[in-house]
C-alpha positions in Angstrom: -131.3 -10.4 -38.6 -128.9 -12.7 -40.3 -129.7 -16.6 -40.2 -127.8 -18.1 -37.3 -125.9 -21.4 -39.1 -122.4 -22.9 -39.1 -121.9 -21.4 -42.9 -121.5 -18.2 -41.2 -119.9 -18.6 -37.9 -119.0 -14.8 -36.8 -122.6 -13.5 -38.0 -124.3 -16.4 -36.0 -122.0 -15.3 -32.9 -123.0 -11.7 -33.4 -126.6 -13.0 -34.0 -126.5 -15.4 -31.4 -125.1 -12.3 -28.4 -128.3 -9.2 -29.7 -130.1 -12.2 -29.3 -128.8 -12.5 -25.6 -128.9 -8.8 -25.0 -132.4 -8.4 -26.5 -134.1 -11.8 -23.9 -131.9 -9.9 -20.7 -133.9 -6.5 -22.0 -137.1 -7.7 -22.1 -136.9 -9.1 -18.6 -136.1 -6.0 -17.4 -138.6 -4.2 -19.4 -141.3 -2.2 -17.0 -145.2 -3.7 -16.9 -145.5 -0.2 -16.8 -144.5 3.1 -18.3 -142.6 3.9 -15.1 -138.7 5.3 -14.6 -136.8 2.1 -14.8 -132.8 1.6 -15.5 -130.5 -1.2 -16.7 -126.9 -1.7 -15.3 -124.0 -3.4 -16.6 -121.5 -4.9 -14.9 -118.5 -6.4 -16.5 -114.9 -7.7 -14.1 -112.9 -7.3 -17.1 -114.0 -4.0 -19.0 -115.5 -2.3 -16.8 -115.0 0.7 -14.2 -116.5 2.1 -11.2 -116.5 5.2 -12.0 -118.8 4.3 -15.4 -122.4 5.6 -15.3 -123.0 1.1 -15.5 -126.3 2.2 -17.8 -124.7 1.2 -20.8 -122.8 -1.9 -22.4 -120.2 0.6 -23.1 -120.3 2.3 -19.8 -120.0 -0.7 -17.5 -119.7 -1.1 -13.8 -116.9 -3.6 -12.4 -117.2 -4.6 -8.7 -119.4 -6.1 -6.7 -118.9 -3.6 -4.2 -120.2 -0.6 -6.4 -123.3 -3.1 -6.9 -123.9 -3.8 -3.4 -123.1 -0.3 -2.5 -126.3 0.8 -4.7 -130.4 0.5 -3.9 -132.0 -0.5 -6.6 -135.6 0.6 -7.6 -139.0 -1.2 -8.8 -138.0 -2.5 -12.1 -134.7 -1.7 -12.4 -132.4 -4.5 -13.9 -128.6 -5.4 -13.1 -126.9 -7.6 -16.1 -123.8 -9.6 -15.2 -121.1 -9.7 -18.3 -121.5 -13.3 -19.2 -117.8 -15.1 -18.8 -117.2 -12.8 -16.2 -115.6 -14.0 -12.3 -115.8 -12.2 -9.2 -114.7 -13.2 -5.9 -117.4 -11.3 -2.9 -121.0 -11.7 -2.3 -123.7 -10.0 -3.7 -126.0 -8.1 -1.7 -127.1 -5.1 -3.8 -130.2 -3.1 -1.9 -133.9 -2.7 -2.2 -136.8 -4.2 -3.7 -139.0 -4.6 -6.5 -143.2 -3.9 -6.9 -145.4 -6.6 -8.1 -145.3 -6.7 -11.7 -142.1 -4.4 -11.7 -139.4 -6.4 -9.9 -136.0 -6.1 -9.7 -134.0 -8.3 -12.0 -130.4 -9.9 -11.8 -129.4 -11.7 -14.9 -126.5 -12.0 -17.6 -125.7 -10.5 -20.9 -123.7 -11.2 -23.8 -122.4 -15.1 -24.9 -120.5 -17.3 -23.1 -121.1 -19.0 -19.9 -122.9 -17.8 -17.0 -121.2 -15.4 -14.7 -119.4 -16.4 -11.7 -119.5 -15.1 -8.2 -117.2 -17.0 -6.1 -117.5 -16.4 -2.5 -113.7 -17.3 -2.0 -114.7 -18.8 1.4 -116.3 -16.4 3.3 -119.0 -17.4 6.1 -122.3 -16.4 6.9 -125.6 -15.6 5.3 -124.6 -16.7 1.6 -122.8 -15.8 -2.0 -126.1 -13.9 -3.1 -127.9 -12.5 -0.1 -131.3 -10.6 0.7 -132.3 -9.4 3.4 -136.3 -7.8 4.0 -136.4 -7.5 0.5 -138.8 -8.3 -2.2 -140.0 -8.9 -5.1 -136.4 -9.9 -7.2 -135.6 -12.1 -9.8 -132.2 -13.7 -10.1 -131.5 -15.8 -13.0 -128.5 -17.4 -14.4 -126.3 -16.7 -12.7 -123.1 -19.5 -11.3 -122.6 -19.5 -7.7 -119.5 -21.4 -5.5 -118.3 -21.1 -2.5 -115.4 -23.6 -1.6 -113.1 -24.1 1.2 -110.6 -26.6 3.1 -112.8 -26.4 6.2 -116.4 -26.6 6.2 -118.5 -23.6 8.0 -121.3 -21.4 7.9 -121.9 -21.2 4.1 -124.7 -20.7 1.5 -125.0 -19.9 -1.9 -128.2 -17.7 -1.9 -129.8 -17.0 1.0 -133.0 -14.9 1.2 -134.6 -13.9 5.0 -136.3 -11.5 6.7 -137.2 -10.4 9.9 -140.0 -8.6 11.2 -140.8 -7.3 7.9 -144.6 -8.7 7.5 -145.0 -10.8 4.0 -142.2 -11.4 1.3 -143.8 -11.5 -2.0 -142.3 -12.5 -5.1 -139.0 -14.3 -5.2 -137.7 -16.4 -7.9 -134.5 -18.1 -8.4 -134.2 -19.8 -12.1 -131.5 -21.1 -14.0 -128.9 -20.5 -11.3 -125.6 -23.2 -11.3 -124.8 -23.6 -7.0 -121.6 -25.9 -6.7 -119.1 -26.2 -4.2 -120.6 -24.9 -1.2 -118.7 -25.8 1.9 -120.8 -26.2 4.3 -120.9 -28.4 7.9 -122.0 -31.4 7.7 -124.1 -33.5 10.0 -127.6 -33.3 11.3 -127.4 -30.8 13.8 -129.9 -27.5 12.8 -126.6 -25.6 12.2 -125.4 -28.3 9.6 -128.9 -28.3 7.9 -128.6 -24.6 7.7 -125.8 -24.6 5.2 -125.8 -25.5 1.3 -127.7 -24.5 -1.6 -130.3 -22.1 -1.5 -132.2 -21.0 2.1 -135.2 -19.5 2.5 -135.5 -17.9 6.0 -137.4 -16.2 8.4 -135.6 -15.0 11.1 -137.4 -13.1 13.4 -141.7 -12.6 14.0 -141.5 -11.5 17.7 -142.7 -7.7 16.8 -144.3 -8.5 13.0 -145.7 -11.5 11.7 -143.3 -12.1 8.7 -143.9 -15.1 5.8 -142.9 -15.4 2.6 -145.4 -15.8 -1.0 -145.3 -16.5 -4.2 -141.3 -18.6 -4.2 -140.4 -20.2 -7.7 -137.0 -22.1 -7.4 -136.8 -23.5 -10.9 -134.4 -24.8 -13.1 -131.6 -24.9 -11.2 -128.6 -27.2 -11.2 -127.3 -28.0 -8.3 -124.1 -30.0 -7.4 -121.4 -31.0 -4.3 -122.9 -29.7 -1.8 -122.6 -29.5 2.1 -125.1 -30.0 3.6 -128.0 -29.8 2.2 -129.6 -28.6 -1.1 -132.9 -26.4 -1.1 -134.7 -25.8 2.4 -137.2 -23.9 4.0 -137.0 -22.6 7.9 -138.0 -20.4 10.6 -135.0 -19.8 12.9 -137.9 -18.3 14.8 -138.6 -20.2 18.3 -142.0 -21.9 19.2 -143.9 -24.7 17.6 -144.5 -25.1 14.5 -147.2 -27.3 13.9 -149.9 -26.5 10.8 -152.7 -23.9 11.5 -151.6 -22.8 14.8 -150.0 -19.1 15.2 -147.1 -19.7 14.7 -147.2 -21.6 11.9 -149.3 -19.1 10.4 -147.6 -16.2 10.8 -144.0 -18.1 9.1 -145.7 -20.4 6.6 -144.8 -20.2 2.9 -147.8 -19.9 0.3 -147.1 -20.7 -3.4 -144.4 -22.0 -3.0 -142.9 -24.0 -6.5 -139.4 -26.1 -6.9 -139.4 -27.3 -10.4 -137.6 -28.9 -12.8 -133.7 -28.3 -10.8 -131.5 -31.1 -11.2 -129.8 -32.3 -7.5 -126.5 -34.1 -6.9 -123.3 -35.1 -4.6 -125.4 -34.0 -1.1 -124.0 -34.6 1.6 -127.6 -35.0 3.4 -130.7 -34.1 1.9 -131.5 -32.9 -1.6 -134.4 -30.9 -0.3 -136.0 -29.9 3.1 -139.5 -28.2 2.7 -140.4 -26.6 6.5 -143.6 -24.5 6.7 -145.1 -25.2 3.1 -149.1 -24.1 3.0 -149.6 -26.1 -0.2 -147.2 -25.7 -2.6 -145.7 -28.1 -5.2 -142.2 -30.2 -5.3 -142.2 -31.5 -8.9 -140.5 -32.7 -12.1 -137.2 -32.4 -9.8 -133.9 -35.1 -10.5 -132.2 -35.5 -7.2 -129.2 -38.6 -7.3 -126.2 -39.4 -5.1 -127.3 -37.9 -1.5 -126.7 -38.4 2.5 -122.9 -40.7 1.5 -120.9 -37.8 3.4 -123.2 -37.7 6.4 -124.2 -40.8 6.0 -127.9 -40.6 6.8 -130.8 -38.3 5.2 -133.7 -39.1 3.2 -133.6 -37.2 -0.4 -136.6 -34.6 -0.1 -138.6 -34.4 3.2 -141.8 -32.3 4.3 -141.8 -30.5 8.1 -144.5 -28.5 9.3 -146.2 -28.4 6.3 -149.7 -28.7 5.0 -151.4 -30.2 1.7 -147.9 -29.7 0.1 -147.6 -32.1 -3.2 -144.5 -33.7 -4.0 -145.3 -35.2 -7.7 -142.8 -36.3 -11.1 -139.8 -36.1 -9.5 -137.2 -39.0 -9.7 -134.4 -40.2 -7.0 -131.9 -42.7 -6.8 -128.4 -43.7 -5.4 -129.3 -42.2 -2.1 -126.2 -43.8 -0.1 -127.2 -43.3 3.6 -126.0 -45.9 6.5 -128.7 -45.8 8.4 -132.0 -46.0 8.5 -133.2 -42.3 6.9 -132.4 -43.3 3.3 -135.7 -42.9 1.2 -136.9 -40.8 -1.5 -139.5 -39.3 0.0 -140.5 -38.6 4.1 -143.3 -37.3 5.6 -141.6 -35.8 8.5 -143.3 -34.4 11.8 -146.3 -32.3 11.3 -147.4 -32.9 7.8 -151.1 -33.5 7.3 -152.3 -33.5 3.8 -149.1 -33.8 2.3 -149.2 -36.0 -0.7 -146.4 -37.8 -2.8 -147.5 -39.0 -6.2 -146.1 -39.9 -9.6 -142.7 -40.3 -8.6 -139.7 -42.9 -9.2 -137.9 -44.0 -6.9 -134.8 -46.4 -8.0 -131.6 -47.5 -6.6 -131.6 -46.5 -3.2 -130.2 -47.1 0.1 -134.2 -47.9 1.4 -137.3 -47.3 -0.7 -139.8 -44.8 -1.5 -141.2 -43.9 1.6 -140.6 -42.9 5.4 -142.9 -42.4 7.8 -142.1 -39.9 10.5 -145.2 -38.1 11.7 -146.8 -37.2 14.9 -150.6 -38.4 15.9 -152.5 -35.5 14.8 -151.1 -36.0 11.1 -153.9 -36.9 8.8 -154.7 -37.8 4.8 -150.7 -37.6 4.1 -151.1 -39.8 0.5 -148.8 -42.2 -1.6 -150.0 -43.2 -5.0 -149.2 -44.2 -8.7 -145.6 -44.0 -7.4 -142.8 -46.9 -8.6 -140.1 -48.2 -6.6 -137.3 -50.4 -8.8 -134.3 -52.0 -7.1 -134.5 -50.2 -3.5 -132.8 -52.2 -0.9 -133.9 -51.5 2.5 -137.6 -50.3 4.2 -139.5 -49.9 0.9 -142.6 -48.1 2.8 -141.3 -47.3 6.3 -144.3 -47.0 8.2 -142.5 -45.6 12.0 -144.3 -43.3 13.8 -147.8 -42.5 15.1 -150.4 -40.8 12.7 -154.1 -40.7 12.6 -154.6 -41.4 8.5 -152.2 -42.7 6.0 -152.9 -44.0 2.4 -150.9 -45.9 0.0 -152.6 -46.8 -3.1 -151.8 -48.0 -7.0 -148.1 -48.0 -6.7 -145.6 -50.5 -8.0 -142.8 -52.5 -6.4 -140.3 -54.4 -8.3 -137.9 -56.1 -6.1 -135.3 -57.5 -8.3 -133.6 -61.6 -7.2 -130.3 -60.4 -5.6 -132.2 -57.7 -2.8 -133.8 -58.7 0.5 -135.4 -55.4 1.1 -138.1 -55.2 3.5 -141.1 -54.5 1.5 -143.5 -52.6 4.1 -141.4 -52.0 7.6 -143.8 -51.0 10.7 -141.0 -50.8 12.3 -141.7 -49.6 15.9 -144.7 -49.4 18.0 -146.8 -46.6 17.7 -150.3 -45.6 17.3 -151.1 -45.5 13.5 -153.4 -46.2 11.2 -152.8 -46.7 7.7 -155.0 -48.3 4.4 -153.0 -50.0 1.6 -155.1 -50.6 -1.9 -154.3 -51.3 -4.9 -150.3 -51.6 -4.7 -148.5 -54.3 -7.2 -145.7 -55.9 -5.3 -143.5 -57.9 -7.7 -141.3 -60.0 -5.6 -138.4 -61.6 -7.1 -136.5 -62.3 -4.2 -136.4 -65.3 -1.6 -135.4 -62.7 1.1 -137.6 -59.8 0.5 -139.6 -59.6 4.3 -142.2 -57.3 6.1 -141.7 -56.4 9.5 -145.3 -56.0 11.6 -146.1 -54.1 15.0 -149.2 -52.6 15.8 -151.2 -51.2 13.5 -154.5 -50.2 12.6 -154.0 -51.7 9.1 -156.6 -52.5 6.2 -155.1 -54.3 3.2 -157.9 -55.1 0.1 -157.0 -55.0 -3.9 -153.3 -55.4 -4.1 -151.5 -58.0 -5.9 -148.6 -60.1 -4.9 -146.5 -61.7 -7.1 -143.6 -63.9 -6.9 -142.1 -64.8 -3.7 -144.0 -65.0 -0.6 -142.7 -64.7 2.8 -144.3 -66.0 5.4 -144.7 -62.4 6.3 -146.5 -61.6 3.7 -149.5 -59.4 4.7 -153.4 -60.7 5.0 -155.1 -59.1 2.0 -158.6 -61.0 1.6 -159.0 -60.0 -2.4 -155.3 -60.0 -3.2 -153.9 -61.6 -6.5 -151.0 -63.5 -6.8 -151.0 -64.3 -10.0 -148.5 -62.4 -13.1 -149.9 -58.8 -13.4 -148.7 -59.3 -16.9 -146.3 -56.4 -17.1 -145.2 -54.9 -20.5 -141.5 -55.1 -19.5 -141.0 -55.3 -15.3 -137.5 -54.1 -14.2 -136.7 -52.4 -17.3 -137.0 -48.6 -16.0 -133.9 -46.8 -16.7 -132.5 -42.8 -15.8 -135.5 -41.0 -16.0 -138.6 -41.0 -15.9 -139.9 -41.7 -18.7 -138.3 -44.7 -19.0 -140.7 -46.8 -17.0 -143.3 -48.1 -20.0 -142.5 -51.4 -19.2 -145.0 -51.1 -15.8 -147.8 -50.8 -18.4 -150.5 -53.2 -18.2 -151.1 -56.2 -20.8 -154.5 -56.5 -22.4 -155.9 -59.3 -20.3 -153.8 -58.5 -16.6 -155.7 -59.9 -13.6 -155.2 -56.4 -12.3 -157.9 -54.6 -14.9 -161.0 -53.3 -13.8 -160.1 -55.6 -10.3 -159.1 -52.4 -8.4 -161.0 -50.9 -5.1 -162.1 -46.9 -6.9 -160.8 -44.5 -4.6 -162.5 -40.9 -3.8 -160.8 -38.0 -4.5 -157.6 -40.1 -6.2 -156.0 -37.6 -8.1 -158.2 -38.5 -11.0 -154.9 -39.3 -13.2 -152.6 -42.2 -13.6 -148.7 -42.7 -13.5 -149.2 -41.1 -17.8 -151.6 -39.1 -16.9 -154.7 -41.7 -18.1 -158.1 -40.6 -16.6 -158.8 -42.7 -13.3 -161.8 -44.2 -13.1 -161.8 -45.2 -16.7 -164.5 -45.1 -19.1 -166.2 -47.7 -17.9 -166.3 -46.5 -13.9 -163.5 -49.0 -12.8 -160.3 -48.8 -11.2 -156.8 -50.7 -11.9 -154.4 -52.1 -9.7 -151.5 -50.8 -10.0 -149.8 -47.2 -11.6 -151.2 -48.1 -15.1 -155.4 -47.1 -15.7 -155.7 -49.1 -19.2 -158.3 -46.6 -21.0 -161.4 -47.8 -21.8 -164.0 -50.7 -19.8 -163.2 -54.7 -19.8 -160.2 -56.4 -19.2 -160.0 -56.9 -22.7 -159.6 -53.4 -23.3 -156.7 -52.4 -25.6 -153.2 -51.6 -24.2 -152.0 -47.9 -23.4 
């Protein structure tokens, strides 16, 4: 194959389109030696009345796709540059190891399927199928009026368990959905996973992979999870284990311009949230925290990253542990720039172990940890707020009465602001290890081993876009907050960078940064 370089532009095109073609083949080559066909589908070259099994013999419509059911195996390619104004809902489903495949071909950019403004189920649809892929593909769906619009929407009814579907690499903008907080409204944006209907067969989905995706201007929401399904919901009973979601992963999708919430996760049976970017959420509805667990349990919510969420009111976090969420855990995150803080608090009494650590908060403005409703265990350990001198956020918010119980260790809180409060009610609260640094209100919680002195920062308030911009919450050789932590079972055994916790030496920092080693003179990460 000839080099691909600037020196030889038309062989590196050629080089650069087998090269296309070859990837799309592979994906849609059989894990075993079974019958198995490609299609083609081009809007430009291509006809209907082609045999579609060849790039020369292309299909054109979405119709002729949706009018076919496709087989274990079987692959449909998408001419890249391509436009087509429909939905796609092509027929039947895959095998494990031998699913069905929806991807692109040829150079350019992704294909487009516009849904032109049509309502109801969404631009790419499935329905009591399984095991697809669907990959790079662009999807839209814009309109003057908002209404009953998705851009891929996979459900089922009375089908039993879903295995196997994963969205990658897919570009969702411009859906036109409703916005507001009703259920309906919630129901509309992104991508929806649903099940619809149980009453005659227990029906769940497994193994959902939603990676890589970018999505952008959105009504009203970006990736959720739901049972339109009546009954209760709540972890381990029978309903919830009949609907509930098992390895379940949303990774790595960038998420921006929401009118509510970047993500709602319903029904998750572990699972993981991470390495997600979600910015600019809830200004058009005017209320939503960015990514929010319901009904689920021992789901973890780790590396992702969200700022400018705009909301009015008081739902304006990054994270929320929302009604019936026991074990959940939210760790390793960055939260910057927000409306409120890192956390919300919105769980029912029988909630228990739901976890906050190694987390950072920089320059949130209003209920930093949001601790609202009633719960029967809640921990928030070794994370770090930096309240810059112009915010007067307040810095733990119990907010209303309610029967809770929560443990707060190890935390830094760097207070640069005169303003910057707490708000107590009643709790069942036990403070111990945590460090409180410049300003203190008269507020300011009872901690009887707190440290107010400098935590000796490498560079606090510098954190920038991105994760990996936040070095400057490293400790100094010689911080107060060195070996001076509370050790904390089963604590993820990993620090903000991924520094073994305990350290060498068996101790604990306070704090997101575990300096390696014993001593507070040890050397700096």
């Amino acid at each position: 194959m000839t080099e691909c370089n600037m020196k030889n532009p038309i062989d590196c095109s050629i080089s650069r389109g087998l090269v296309a073609l070859l990837t799309a083949l592979w994906m849609c080559w059989p894990a075993t030696p079974v019958q198995a066909t490609t299609y083609y589908v081009d809007a430009a070259g291509g006809a209907d009345s082609n045999s579609g099994i060849s790039v020369s013999q292309p299909w054109k419509s979405l119709e002729k796709v949706n009018s076919t059911t496709f087989a274990p195996g079987d692959c449909i390619l998408f001419s890249s540059g391509s436009r087509w104004e429909g939905k796609l809902n092509p027929k039947g489903s895959g095998a494990p190891g031998r699913s069905v495949v929806v991807d692109r071909y040829g150079d350019g950019p992704k294909p487009i399927i516009d849904g032109a403004g049509a309502t109801g189920d969404g631009v790419v649809y499935l329905h009591n199928q399984q095991c697809w892929e669907i990959a790079n593909l662009e999807i839209t769906n814009d309109a003057s009026e908002g209404g009953d619009r998705r851009g891929v929407m996979v459900a089922a009814a009375n089908f039993g368990t879903v295995h196997h579907i994963h969205l990658k690499n897919l570009h969702i903008h411009h859906i036109k959905g409703i916005i507001g907080q009703s259920i309906q409204a919630k129901d509309t944006g992104a991508i929806g996973i649903f099940v619809e209907a149980d009453d005659v067969r227990d029906t769940r989905f497994d193994d959902v992979l939603i990676e890589g995706c970018r999505i952008e201007t959105i009504d009203n929401t970006g990736i959720f999870t739901r049972a339109k399904a009546g009954g209760s919901n709540t972890p381990g009973q029978a309903n919830w284990n009949r609907r509930r979601i098992t390895n379940l992963r949303i990774r790595h999708n960038k998420i921006n311009d929401i009118a509510k919430n970047a993500m709602i996760i319903r029904l998750a049976d572990g699972g993981v949230v991470e390495h997600n970017i979600c910015w600019d959420t809830a200004y058009r509805t005017g209320t939503g925290n960015t990514i929010f667990s319901r009904s689920s349990r021992g789901t973890v919510f780790q590396f992702n990253e969200g700022y400018l969420n705009r909301s009015r009111d008081y739902d304006g976090c990054l994270y929320d542990a929302d009604l019936e969420s026991p074990g959940c855990i939210f760790q390793y995150s960055y939260s910057h720039d927000n409306s409120h803080g890192l956390f919300w608090m919105c769980t029912v009494q029988a909630d228990a172990n739901i976890i906050v650590r190694y987390n950072i908060s920089q320059n949130d403005k209003g209920n930093i940890f949001c601790i609202n409703y009633p719960n029967t265990s809640f921990y928030i350990y070794n994370n770090v707020v930096f309240v810059p001198p112009h915010l007067s956020p307040r810095i733990i918010d119990e907010r209303r009465n309610a029967d809770k119980t929560y443990c707060f260790y190890n935390n830094i809180i760097y207070n640069l602001s005169p303003t910057a409060s707490y708000n107590w009610r009643n709790a069942k609260r036990t403070f111990a290890n945590n460090v409180f640094y410049g300003y203190h209100p008269g507020s300011e919680p009872n901690d009887p081993t707190k440290i107010t002195d400098d935590p000796m920062f490498a560079d606090p308030g510098s954190g920038g876009l991105g994760i990996d911009s936040l070095d400057g919450y490293k400790l100094k050789a010689g911080s107060p907050c060195i070996d001076s932590g509370v050790g904390i079972a089963d604590n993820g055994a990993r620090d903000f960078w991924g520094n073994p916790v305990p350290n060498a030496g068996g101790s604990t920092d306070r704090g997101v940064h575990e300096i390696p080693g014993a001593g507070a003179a040890g050397s700096k990460d």
